[in-house]
Backbone as CSV, one residue per row, in Angstrom:
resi,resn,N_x,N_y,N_z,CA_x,CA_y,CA_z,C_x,C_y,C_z
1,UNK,-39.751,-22.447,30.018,-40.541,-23.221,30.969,-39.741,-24.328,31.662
2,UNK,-38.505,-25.181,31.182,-38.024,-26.015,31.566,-37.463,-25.674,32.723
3,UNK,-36.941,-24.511,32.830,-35.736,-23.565,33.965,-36.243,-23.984,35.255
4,UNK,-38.036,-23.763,35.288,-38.979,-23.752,36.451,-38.451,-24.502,37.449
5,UNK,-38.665,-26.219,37.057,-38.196,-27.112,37.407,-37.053,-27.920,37.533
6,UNK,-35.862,-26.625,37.748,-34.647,-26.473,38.279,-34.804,-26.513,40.073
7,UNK,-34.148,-28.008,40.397,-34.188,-27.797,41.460,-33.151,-27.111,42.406
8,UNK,-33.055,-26.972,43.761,-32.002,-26.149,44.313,-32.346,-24.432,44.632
9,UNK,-31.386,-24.185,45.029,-30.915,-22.280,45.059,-31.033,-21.976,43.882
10,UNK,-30.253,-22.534,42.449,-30.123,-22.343,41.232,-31.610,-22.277,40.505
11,UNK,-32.332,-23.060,40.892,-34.261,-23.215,40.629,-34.629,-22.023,40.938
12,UNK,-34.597,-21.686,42.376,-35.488,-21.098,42.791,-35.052,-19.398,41.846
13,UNK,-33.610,-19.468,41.647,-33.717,-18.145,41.347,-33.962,-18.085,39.754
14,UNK,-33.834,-18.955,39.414,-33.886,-19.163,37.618,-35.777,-19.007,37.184
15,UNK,-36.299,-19.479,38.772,-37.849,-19.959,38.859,-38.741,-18.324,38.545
16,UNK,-38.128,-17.170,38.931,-39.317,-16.153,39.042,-38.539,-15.759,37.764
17,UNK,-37.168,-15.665,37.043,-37.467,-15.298,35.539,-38.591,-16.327,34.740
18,UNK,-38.280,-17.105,35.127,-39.125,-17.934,34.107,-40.410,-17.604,34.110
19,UNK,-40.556,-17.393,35.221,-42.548,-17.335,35.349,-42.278,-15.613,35.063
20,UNK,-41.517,-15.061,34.783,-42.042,-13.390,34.360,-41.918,-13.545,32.660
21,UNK,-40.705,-14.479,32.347,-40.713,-14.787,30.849,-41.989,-15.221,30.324
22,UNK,-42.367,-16.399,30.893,-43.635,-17.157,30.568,-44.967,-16.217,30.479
23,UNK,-45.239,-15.296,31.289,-46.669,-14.114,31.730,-46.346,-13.192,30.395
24,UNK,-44.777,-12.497,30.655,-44.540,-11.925,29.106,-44.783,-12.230,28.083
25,UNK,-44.645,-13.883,27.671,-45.048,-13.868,26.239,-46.351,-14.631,25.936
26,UNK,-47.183,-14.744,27.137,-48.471,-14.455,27.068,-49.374,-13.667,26.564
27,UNK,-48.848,-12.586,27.515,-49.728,-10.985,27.496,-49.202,-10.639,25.649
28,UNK,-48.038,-10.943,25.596,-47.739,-10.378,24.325,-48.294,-10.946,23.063
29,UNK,-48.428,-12.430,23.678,-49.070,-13.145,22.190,-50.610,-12.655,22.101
30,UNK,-50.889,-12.537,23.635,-52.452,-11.968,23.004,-52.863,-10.284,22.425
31,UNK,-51.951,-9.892,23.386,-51.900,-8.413,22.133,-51.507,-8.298,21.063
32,UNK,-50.757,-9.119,20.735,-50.427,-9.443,18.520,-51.570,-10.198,18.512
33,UNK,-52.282,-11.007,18.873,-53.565,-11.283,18.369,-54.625,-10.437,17.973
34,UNK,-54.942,-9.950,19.309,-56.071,-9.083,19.344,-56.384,-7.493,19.534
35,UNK,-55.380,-7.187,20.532,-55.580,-5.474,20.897,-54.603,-4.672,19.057
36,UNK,-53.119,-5.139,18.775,-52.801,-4.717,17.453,-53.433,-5.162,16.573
37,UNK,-54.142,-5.699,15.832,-54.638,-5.872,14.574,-55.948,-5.230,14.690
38,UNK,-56.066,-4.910,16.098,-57.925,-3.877,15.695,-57.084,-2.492,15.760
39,UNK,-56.272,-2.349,16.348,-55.550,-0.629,16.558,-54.724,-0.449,15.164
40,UNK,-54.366,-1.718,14.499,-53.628,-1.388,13.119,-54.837,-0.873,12.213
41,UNK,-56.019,-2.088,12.377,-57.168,-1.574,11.591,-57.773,0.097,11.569
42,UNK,-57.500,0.562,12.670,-57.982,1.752,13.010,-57.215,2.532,12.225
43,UNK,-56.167,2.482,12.753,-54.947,3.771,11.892,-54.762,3.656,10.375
44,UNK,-54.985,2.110,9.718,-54.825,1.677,8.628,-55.946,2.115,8.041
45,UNK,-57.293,3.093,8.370,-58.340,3.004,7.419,-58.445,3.690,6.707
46,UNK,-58.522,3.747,5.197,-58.656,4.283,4.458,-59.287,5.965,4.656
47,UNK,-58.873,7.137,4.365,-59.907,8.050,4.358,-60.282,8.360,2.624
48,UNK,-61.228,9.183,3.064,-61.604,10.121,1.688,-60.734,10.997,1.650
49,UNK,-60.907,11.059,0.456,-59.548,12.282,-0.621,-60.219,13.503,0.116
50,UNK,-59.516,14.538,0.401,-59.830,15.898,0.845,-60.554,16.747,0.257
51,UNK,-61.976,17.093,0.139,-62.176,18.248,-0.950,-61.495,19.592,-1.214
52,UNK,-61.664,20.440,-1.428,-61.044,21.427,-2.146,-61.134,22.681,-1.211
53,UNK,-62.933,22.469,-0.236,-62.967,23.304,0.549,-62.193,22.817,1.842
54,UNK,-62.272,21.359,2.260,-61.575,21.135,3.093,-59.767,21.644,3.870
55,UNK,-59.409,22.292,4.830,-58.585,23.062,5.071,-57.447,21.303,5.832
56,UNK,-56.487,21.078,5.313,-55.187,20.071,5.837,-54.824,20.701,6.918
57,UNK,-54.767,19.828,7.898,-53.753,20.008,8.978,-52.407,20.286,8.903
58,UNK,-51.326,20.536,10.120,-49.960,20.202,10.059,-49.589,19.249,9.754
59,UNK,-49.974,18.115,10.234,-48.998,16.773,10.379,-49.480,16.507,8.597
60,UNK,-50.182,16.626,8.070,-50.440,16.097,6.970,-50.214,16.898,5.626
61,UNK,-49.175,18.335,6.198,-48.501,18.861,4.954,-46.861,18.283,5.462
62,UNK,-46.960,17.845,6.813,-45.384,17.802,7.167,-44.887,16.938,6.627
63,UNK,-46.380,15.733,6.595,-45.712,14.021,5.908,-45.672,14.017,4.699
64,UNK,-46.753,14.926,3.946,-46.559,15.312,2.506,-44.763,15.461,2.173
65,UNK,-44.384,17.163,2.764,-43.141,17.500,2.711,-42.239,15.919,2.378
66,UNK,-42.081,15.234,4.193,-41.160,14.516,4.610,-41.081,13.256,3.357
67,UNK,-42.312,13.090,3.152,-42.647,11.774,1.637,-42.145,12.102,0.520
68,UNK,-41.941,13.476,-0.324,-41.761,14.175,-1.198,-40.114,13.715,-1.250
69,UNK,-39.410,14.336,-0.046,-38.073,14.504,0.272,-37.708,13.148,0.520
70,UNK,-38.556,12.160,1.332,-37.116,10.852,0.999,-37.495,10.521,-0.332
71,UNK,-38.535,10.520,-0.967,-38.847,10.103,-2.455,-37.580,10.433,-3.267
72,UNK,-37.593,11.616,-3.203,-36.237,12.455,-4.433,-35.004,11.985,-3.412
73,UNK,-34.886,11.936,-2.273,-33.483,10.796,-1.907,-32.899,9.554,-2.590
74,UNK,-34.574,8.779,-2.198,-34.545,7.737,-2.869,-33.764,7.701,-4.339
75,UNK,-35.024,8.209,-5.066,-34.374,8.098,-6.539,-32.429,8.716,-6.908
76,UNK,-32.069,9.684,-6.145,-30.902,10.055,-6.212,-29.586,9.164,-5.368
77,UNK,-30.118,8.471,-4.476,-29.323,7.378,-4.287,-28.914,6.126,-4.694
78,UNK,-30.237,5.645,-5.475,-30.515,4.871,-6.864,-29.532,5.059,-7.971
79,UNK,-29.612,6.084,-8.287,-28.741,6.918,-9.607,-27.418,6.835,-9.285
80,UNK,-26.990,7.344,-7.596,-25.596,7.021,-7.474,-25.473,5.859,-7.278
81,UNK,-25.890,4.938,-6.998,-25.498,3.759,-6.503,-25.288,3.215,-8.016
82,UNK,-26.538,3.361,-9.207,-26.000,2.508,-10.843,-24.478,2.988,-11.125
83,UNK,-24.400,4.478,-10.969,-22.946,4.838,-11.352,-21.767,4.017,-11.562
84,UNK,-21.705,4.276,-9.477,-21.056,3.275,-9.009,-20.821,1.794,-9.278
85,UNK,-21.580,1.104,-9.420,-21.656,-0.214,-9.846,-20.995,-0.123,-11.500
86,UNK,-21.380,0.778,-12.741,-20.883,0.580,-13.703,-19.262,1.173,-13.781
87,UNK,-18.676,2.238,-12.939,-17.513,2.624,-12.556,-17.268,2.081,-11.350
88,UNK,-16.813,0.486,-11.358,-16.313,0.081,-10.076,-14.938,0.144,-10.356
89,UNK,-14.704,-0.119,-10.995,-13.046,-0.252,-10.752,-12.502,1.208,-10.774
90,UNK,-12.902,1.975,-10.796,-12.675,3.249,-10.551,-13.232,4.029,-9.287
91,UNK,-14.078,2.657,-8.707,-14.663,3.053,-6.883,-13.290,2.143,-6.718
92,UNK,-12.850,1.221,-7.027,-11.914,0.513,-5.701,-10.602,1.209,-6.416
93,UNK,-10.372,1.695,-6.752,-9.219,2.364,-7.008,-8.801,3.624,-5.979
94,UNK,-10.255,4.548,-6.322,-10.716,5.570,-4.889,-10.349,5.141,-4.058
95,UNK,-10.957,3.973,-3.653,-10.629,3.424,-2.199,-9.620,2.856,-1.802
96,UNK,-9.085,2.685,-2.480,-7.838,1.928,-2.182,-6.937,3.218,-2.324
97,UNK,-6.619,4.214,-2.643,-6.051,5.968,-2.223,-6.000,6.477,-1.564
98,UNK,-7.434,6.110,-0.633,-7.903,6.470,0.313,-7.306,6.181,2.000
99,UNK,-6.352,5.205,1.888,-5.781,5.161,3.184,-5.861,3.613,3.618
100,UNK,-6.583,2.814,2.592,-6.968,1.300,3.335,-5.894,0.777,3.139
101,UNK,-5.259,0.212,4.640,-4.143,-0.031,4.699,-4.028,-1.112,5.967
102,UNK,-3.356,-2.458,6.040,-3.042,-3.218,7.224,-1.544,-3.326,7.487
103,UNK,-1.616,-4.350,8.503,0.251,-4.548,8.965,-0.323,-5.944,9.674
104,UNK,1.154,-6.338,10.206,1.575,-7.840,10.712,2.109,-7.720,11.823
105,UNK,2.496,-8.352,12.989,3.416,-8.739,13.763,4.097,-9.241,13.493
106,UNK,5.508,-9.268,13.444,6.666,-10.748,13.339,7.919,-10.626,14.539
107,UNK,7.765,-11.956,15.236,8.627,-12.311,16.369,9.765,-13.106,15.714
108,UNK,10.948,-12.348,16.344,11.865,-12.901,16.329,12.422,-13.127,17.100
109,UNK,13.302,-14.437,17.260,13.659,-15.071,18.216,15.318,-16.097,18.358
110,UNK,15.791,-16.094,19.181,17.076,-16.358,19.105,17.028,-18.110,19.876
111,UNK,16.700,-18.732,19.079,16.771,-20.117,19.473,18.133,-20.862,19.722
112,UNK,18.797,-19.894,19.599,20.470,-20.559,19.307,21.100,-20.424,21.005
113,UNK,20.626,-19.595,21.745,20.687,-18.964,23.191,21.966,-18.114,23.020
114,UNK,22.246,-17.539,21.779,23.357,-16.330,22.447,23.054,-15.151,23.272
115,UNK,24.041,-14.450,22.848,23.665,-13.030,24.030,22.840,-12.444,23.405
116,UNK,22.642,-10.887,23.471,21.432,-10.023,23.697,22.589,-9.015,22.163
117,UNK,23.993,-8.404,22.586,24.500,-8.260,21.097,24.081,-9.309,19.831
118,UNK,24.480,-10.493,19.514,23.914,-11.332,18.660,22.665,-10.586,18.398
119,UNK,21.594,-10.692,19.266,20.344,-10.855,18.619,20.002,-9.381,18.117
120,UNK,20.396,-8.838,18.684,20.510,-6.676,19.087,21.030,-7.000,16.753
121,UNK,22.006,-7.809,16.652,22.988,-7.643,15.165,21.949,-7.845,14.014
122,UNK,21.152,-9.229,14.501,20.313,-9.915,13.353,19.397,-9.295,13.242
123,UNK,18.700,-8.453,14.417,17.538,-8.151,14.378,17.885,-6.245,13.155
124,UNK,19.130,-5.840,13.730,19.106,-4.566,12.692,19.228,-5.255,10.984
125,UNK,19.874,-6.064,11.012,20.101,-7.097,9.747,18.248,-7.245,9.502
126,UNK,17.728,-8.116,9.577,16.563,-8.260,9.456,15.898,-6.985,8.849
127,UNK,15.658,-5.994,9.709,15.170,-4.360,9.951,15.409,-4.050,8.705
128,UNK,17.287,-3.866,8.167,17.312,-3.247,7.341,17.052,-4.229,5.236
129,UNK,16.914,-5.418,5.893,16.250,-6.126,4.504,15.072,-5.719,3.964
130,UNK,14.067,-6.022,5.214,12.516,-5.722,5.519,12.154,-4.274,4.640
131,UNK,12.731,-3.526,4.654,12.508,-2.111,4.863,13.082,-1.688,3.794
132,UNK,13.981,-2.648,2.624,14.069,-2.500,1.282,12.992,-2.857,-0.047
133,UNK,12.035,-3.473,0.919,10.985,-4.303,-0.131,9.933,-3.516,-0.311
134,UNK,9.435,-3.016,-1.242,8.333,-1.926,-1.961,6.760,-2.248,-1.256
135,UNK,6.449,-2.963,-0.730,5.391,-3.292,-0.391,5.129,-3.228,1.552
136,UNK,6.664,-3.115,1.980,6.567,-2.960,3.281,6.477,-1.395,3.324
137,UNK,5.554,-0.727,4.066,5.528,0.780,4.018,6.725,1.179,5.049
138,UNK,6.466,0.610,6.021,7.218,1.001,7.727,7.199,-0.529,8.586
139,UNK,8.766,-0.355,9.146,8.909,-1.336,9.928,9.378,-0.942,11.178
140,UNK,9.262,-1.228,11.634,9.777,-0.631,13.673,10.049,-1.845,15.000
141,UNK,10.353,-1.442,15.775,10.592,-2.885,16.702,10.427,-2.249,18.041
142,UNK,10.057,-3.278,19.056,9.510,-2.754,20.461,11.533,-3.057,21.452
143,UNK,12.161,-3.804,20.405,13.174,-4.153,21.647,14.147,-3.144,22.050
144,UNK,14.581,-2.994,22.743,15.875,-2.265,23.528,17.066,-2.952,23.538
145,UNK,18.529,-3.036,22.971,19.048,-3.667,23.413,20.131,-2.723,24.484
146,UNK,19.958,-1.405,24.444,20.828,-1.009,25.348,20.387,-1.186,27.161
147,UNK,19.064,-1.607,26.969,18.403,-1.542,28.335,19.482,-2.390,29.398
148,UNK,19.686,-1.843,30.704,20.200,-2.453,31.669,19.806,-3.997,32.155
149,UNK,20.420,-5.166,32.289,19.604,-6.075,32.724,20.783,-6.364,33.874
150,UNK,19.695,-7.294,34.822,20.074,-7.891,36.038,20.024,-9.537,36.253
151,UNK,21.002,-10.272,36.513,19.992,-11.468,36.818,20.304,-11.713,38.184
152,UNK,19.299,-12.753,38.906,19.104,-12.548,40.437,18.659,-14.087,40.373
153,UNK,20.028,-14.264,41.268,20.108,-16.229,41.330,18.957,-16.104,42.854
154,UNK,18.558,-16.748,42.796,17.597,-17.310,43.841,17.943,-18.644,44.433
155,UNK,18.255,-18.112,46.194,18.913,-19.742,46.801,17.142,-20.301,47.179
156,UNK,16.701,-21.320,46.119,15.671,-22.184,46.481,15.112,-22.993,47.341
157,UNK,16.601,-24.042,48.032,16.427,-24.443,49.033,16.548,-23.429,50.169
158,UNK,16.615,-22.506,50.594,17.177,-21.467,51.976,15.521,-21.406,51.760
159,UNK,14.679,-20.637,50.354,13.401,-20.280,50.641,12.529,-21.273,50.816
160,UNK,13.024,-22.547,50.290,12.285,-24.097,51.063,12.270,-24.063,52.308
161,UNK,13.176,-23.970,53.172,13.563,-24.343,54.364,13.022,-23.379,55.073
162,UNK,13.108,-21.876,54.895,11.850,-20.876,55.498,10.841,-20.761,55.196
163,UNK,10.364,-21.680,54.391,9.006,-21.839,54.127,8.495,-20.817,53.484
164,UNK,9.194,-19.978,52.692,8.519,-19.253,51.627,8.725,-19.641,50.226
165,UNK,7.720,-19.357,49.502,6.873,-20.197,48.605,7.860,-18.988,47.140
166,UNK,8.725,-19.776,45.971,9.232,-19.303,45.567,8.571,-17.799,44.676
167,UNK,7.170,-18.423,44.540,6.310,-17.610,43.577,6.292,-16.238,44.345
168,UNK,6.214,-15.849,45.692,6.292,-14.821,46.829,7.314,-13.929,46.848
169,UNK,8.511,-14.772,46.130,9.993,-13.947,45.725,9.997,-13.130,44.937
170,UNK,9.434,-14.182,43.277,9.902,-13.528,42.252,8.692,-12.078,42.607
171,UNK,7.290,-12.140,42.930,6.406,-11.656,42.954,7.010,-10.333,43.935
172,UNK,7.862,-10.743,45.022,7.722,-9.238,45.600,9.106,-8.399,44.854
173,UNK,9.958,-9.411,44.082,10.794,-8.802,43.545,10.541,-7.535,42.394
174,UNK,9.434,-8.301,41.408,8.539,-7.432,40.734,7.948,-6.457,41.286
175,UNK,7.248,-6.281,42.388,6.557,-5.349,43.155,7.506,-4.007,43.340
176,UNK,8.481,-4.409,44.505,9.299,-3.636,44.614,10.216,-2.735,43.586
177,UNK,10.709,-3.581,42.950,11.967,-3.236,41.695,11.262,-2.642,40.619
178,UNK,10.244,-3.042,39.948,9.713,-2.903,38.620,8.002,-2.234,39.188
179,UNK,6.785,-2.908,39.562,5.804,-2.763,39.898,4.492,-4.076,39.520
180,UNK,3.785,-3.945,40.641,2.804,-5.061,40.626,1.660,-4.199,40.418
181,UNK,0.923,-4.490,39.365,-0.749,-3.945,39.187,-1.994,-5.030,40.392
182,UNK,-2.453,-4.340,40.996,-3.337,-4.698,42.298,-4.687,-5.058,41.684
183,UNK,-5.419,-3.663,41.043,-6.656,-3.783,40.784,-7.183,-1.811,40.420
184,UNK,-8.766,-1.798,39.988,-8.792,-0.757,39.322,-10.155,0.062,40.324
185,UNK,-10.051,1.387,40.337,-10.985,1.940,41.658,-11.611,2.940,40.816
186,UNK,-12.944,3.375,40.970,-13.212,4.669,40.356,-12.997,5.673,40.867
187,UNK,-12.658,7.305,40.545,-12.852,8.309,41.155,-13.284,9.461,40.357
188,UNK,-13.772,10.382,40.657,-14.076,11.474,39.863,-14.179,11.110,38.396
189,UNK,-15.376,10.382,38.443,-15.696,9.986,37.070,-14.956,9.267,36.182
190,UNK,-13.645,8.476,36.505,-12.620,7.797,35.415,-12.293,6.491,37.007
191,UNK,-11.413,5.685,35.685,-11.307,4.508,36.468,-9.850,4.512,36.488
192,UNK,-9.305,4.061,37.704,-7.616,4.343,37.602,-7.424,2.704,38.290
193,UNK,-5.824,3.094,37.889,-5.299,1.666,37.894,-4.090,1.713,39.216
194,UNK,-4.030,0.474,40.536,-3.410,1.066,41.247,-2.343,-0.458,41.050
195,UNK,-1.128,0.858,41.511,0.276,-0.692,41.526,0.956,-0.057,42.424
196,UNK,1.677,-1.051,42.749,2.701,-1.263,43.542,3.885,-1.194,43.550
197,UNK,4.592,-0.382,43.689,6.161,-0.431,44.015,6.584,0.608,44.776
198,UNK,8.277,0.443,44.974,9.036,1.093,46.003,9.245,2.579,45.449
199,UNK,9.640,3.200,45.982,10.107,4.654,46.008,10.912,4.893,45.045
200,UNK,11.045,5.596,43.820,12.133,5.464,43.003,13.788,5.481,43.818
201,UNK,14.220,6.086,44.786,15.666,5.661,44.848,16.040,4.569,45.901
202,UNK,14.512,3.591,45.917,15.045,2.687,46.722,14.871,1.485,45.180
203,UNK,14.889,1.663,43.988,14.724,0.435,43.403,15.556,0.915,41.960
204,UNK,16.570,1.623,42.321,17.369,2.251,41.389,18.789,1.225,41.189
205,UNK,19.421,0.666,42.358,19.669,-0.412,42.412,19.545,-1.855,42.812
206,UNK,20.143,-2.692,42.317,19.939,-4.869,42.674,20.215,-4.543,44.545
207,UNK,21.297,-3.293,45.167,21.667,-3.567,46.161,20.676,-3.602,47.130
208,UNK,19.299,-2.901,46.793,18.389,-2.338,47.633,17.431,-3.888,47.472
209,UNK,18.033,-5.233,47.350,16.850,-6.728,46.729,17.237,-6.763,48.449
210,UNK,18.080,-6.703,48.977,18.035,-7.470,50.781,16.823,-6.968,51.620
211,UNK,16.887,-5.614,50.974,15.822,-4.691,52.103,14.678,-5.448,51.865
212,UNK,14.016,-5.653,50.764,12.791,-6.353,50.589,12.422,-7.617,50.702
């Protein structure tokens, strides 16, 4: 009710949930009052036991059946479940056989600023300690050190002075050379992802950074 008297654009549109919230739990409080507790009464009334000549319907051998059958569930899930509880340590043993298993991330990092050998040395050093200890299952690493790298001095003041904005550099450098992700479109039922970059043999080499 408070929303109502939201003033503004923000009111007015906050204003017709409120008044459909408010009518909703009206109508609803008065049907848990009055229309369910006479329709529970109805369905809830007792009958007479069936005589003998009397012939049962479907629904009332089906619920028989269906009552019968979770009954004997019941009790047999009961039974397994005491088992269990008195053979627990022989449930978490199961389970723990069973595959339950986690892992970690760990970053490593070369605070010292050497090269890319150095760190390429410590990091197989590391790898192969890790991977002697009984409790580590598997260890693996995302780095490359044979990967090609480039670095690309950027004259700052030249892109001051033409008035392009350094962030526009590194950004089309990425685009071109490597690739820029744009945004995501649907088609034929799946959602795809569109990016940006050059032609593979125009970004195969640093020589092809003038063209762009």
């Amino acid at each position: 009710m408070p929303t109502i008297f939201i003033p503004g654009i923000t009111g007015r549109l906050y204003q017709q949930f409120a008044m459909t919230i408010a009518i909703s739990v009206v109508l609803s409080a008065f049907n848990a009052l009055t229309l369910s507790p006479a329709l529970a009464g109805l369905l809830l009334r007792p009958k007479p036991a069936p005589n003998a000549r009397e012939r049962r319907g479907i629904l009332s051998r089906f619920f028989d059946a269906f009552n019968g059958y979770f009954e004997r569930s019941t009790h047999s899930f009961v039974r397994l479940s005491g088992g269990m509880i008195r053979k627990g340590s022989r449930v978490l043993v199961l389970l723990a056989a069973c595959g339950v298993a986690g892992g970690f991330t760990f970053m490593l990092e070369d605070r010292a600023g050497r090269d890319i050998p150095s760190l390429a040395s410590n990091l197989a050093k590391f790898l192969a300690a890790i991977r002697k200890r009984p409790e580590i299952g598997m260890a693996a690493t995302t780095f490359l050190p044979n990967v090609r790298q480039e670095f690309v001095n950027v004259d700052r003041d030249k892109a001051l002075k033409q008035g392009v904005p350094i962030n526009d550099v590194y950004q089309t450098i990425q685009a071109y050379m490597g690739g820029l992700f744009v945004n995501y479109y649907n088609n034929f039922g799946r959602t795809w992802q569109v990016y940006v970059e050059a032609e593979a043999p125009y970004r195969s080499n640093t020589e092809y950074l003038g063209q762009f």
